[in-house]
Residue, then its C-alpha position, 0 to 999 in steps of 0.5 A: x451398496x449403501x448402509x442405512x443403519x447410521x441414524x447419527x448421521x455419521x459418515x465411515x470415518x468417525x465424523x458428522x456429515x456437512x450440514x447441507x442447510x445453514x440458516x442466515x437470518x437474512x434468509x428471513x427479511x427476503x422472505x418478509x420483503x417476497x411476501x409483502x410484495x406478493x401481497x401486494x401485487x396479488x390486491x391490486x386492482x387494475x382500474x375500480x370506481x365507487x359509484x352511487x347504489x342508484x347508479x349500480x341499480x340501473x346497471x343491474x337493470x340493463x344485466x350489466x354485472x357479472x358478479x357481487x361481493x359484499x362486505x358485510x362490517x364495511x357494508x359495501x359491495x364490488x360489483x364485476x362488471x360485463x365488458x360492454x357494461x364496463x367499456x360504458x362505465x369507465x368511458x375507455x376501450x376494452x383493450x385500456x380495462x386491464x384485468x376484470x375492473x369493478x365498481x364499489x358501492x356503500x349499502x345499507x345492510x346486508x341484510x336488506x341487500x338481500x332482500x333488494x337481490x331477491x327483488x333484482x332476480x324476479x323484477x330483472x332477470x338478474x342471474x349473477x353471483x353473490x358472495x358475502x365475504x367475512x370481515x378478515x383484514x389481515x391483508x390490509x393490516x400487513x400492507x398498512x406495516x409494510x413501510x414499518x417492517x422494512x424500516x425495522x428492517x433496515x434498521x437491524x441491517x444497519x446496526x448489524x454492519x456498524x458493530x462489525x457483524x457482531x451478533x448475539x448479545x453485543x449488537x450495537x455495543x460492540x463499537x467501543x471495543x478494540x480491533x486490536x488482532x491477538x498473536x499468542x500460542x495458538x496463532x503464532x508468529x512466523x516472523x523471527x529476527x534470521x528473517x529481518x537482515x540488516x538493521x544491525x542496531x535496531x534490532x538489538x534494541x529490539x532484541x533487548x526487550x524481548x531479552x527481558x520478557x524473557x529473562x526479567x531477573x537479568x535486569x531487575x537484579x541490577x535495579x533495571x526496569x523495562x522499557x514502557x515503549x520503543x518508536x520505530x522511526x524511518x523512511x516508508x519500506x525501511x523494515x519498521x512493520x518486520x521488525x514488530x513481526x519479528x517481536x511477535x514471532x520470538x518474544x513467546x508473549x501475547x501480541x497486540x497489533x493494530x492500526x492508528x486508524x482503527x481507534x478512529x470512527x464516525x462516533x464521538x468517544x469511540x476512539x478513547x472507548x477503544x484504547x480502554x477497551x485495548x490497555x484492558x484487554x492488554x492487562x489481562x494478559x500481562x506481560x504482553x507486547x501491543x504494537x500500534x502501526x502508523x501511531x501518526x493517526x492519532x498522535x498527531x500534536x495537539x493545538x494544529x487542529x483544522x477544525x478550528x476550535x470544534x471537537x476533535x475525536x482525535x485529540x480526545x483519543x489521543x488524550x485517552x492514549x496518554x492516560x493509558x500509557x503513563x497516567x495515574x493507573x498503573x499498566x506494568x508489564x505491557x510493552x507499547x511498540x509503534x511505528x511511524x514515518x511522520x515522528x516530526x507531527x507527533x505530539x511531544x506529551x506522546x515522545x517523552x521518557x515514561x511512555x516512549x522511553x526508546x526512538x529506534x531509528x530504522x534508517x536506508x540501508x547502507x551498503x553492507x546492509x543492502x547485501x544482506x537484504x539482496x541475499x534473503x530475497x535472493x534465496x527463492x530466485x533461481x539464478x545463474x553465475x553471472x550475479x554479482x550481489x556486490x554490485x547489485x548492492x552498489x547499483x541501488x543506493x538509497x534503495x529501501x528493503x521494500x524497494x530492494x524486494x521489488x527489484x528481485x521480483x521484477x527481474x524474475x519477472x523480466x526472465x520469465x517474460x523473455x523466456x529464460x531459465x535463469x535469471x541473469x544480471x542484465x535482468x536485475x540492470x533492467x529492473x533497476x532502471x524500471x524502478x529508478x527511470x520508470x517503463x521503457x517508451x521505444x514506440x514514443x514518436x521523436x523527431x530527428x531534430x528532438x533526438x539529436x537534441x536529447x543525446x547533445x544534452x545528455x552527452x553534455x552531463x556525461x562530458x562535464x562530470x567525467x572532468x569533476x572530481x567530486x562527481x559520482x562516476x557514471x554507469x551509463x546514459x541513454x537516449x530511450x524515453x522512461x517515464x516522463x523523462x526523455x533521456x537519463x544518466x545512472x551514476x554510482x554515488x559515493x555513500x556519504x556522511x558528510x558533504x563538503x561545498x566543493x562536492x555540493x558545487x561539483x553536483x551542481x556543474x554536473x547538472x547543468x551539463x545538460x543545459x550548457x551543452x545546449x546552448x553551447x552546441x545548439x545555440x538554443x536551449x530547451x524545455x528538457x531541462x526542467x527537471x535538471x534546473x529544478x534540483x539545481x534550484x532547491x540545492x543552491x537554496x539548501x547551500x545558502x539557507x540551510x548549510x550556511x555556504x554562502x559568502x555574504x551570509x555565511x555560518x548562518x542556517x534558516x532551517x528548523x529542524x523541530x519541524x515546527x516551521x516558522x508560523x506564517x513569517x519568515x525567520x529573516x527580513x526582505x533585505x535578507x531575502x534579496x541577498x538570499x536571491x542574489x546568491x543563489x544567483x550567483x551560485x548557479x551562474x558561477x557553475x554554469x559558466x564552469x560547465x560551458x568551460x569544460x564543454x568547449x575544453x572537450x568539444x571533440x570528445x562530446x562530439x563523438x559521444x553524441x555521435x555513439x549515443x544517437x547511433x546506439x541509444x545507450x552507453x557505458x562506462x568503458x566508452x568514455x574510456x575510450x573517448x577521453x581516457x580514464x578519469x584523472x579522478x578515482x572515487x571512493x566507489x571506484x577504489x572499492x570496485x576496483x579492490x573487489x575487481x582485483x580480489x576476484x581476479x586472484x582468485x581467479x588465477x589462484x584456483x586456474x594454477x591449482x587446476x593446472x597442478x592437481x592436473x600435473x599431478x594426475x598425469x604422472x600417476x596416469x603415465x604408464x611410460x615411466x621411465x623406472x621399472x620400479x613403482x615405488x619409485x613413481x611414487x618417489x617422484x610423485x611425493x618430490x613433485x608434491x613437496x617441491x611445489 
């Protein structure tokens, strides 16, 4: 039953009843544009023409008009004319006239128009009506604004959408101010630093300012003072962006985050209006944290304008940031957080001590640091035992945090796609290699030549860096196309600080297994080393220009690390340059030769790993084993993963001997053939077995 007596409009539970109409101000150009449009249709005249008041009078004469309006201020009259009448006048067919068409005609007054009806009726038989109309243009005047309204219009619509839908007061106004997004108390940050793994140093950099807000007397007791600004500087996906959530998520200040493009727009002064419309608001509410994401956007050194000489909006942003963050005023108690992946396009005004007193470096992930990342992304994956995190952290060097995140979702998702329960290891193996190789192409078309060719080539990189001693290990090869590669070789690489010549000239003979192998067991080479000759090249380069390595022009380095670059000449002569050729050269022929050496040394072996590669399309690591035995070599990476192998192996039997003990020790209590009658002697026994073992 319902209850009528609720003139509030309250429903049963104390709260309002939804409004069912919300008005829209668009609502109200729609419906000016319908009427004027309506306005429009509804006064046009499909044909009319203004014929002279002599002509008009021999049509009424043959009975020609069906119907008069006179216009009394305009002092003209339009004249409804009889199909025949019309098709006459007008000179076109009936099924051309349209709707009813008239005829216009000026006349003296109405008042002697009247008169000359009068006249019409008795001498002519003229039975028409006529209507004298009151002057009302009101209609003329709406379609004469029409083009005015719209504009207005469009106008309203325009600057509506250019102050970000900003209503009230502000309209237009509200270009110049920030877009910088507030994190206090009533929006907080769920972020905190138990969420961002690895990182160990920066984040206790990080954790250090936030150490201060919190407890300033702890450092200013001693003379200290707060830093202005810390840069996070690193690779894309490294953690930067989370790290600046975890700030927000455990400082317990206020948070400004933004983008360097936000302070870009199509206005001139805009971007400067909006970095004191941001240090303003940050001021207000100090001690305050502002982060400014992608700082490259405007921080972009001075003087490298492209614009050649014209204004730049971002060198008059740019300018403003400098003033807010160390200029004349004082902005005490506002933090400035940035980060960036291009810190070598920074202006060096930007990078000084007083503004950004801090460059915290987020780099790669090294191993321990992977582990970490695998086990937090790891925690909503539902996987079995046979994951191995240590290996996962091993199989993904120079894999970011972004990169390792992609590598669990990917494996779910293979689970799910071929219908598993669990995710298992050769889930999270496929995940790499479609990150690493790119998508499996099994339905590519090769010929059996093209095939036999691919597996010689990688047969070859497999053959020369299993006989290396600085070679990374392999892990497997496989002839099935990824990407645009047609074969590739995954290989654990050691994780280095430092790399010697020999290692560099190791790489570099592995690399050219491929091609050698080729020429070696082919006789003819191929395309399909492009990618290989392509590293080959740019390492030699580095190997002469840059690490010096070369015996003709040794201890020299060409490399600017300020990433300033040498203008447009080069930092040496021509005559240096073909000395830098000819090395390079050298370097790759000398390895060249090397690799074809091995491969001939060992011609049966890579034979037969051809032979297993064209037949399987993927091996591994024990098959190079079996062909050529294990390497003479064991790396840095093999030692750790053979420790690891053993570790988990004593494990292993150490738990099976305490099973087969606690199992023992079960039997003797269960056994009900004991051998004395007294069971204070089974437990005798019991406690002796226990002691003794």
């Amino acid at each position: 039953m319902e209850n009528n007596n609720n003139p509030l409009g309250k429903i049963p539970g104390g709260g309002k009843r939804p409004k069912l109409f919300k008005f829209n101000l668009y609502w109200m150009y729609s419906i000016i544009a319908i009427m004027l449009i309506a306005l429009y249709w509804l006064n046009d005249n499909p044909m009319s023409r203004e014929i002279s008041f002599t002509q008009f009078e021999d049509i009424v004469k043959e009975g020609g008009v069906e119907k008069i309006s006179v216009q009394s201020k305009n002092r003209t009259l339009e004249a409804y004319l009889t199909d025949s009448m019309a098709q006459k006048v007008f000179n076109t067919s009936k099924e051309k006239l349209g709707r009813q068409p008239v005829v216009i005609v000026t006349i003296p007054s109405a008042e002697k128009f009247a008169d000359m009806e009068a006249i019409w009726r008795k001498d002519y038989g003229f039975h028409g009506d006529v209507k004298y109309d009151k002057d009302n243009n009101f209609t003329d005047l709406l379609i004469s604004l029409a083009p005015f309204l719209l504009l207005v219009v469009f106008w309203i619509f325009l600057m509506r959408r250019m102050s970000g839908g900003g209503g009230g007061g502000a309209g237009v106004f509200n270009v110049g101010k920030s877009k910088a997004q507030l994190f206090d108390k009533d929006n907080a940050v769920n972020v905190t630093f138990k969420d961002v793994a690895g990182l160990s140093e920066a984040k206790q950099e990080i954790e250090e300012i936030v150490e201060f807000l919190k407890n300033p007397s702890k450092y200013t007791e001693l003379g200290g003072k707060i830093p202005k600004g810390a840069l996070l500087v690193g690779p894309p996906g490294t953690g930067k962006t989370l790290l600046a959530k975890a700030v927000a998520g455990e400082a317990n200040v206020p948070f400004f985050s933004l983008s360097g493009s936000d302070f870009v727009e199509m206005f001139v002064g805009v971007g400067a209006s909006r970095v004191r419309d941001l240090f303003k608001q940050a001021k207000e509410k100090s001690p305050c944290i502002v982060f400014i994401d992608e700082i490259d956007a405007v921080g972009r050194a001075r003087g490298k304008n492209p614009n050649m000489g014209s204004n730049d909006e971002r060198e008059n942003t740019l300018n403003q940031l400098l003033t807010e963050m160390d200029g004349f005023g004082s902005n005490s108690g506002v933090i400035i957080l940035a980060a960036t992946n291009r810190a070598d396009i920074l202006d060096k005004a930007l990078l000084r001590a007083g503004r950004f007193d801090r460059q915290i470096y987020v780099e790669l992930p090294d191993l321990n640091d992977r582990k970490e990342i695998f086990r937090v992304h790891l925690c909503p994956v539902k996987m079995d035992e046979t994951i191995d995190i240590d290996l996962l952290a091993r199989q993904t060097p120079g894999f970011s945090g972004a990169d390792i995140a992609n590598v669990c979702n990917e494996a779910a998702l293979i689970a799910a796609r071929n219908g598993k329960n669990a995710v298992q290891k050769q889930d999270f193996m496929d995940a790499v290699d479609r990150i690493v190789g790119g998508l499996e192409k099994k339905s590519k078309i090769t010929t059996v030549d093209e095939k036999r060719s691919i597996a010689i080539h990688e047969a070859g990189h497999a053959t020369v860096s299993w006989f290396l001693e600085h070679a990374s290990p392999l892990v497997k090869v496989t002839i099935v196309p990824r990407g645009k590669a047609l074969g590739a070789a995954w290989y654990l690489p050691e994780e280095r600080q430092i790399t010697t010549k020999e290692q560099m000239l190791d790489d570099l003979c592995a690399t050219l297994g491929g091609r050698a192998a080729e020429e070696v067991f082919l006789g003819k080479i191929s395309s399909g080393a492009a990618n290989d000759l392509e590293r080959v090249t740019k390492q030699a380069y580095a190997m002469v220009v840059y690490y010096g390595m070369s015996d003709k022009l040794p201890n020299i380095s060409y490399y600017d690390s300020s990433g300033q670059e040498y203008g447009f000449s080069k930092p040496y002569s021509d005559e240096t340059a073909k000395i830098i050729d000819s090395e390079v050269s050298a370097l790759i022929k000398q390895e060249y030769e090397r690799a074809k050496t091995i491969l001939q040394q060992y011609a049966d072996g890579h034979s037969s790993l051809t032979k297993i590669l064209i037949e399987k399309e993927v091996i591994f690591n024990e098959d190079l084993i079996n062909i050529f035995g294990k390497r003479p070599w064991i790396s840095r990476s093999e030692e750790i993963l053979a420790d690891e192998e053993a570790k988990k192996e004593k494990i292993k039997t150490e738990n099976a001997t305490k099973e087969k003990q606690e199992e023992k020790v079960e039997t003797t209590v269960d056994n009900s053939d004991s051998t004395s009658d007294n069971p204070d002697d089974d437990i005798k026994d019991i406690i002796y077995y226990e002691s003794k073992n």
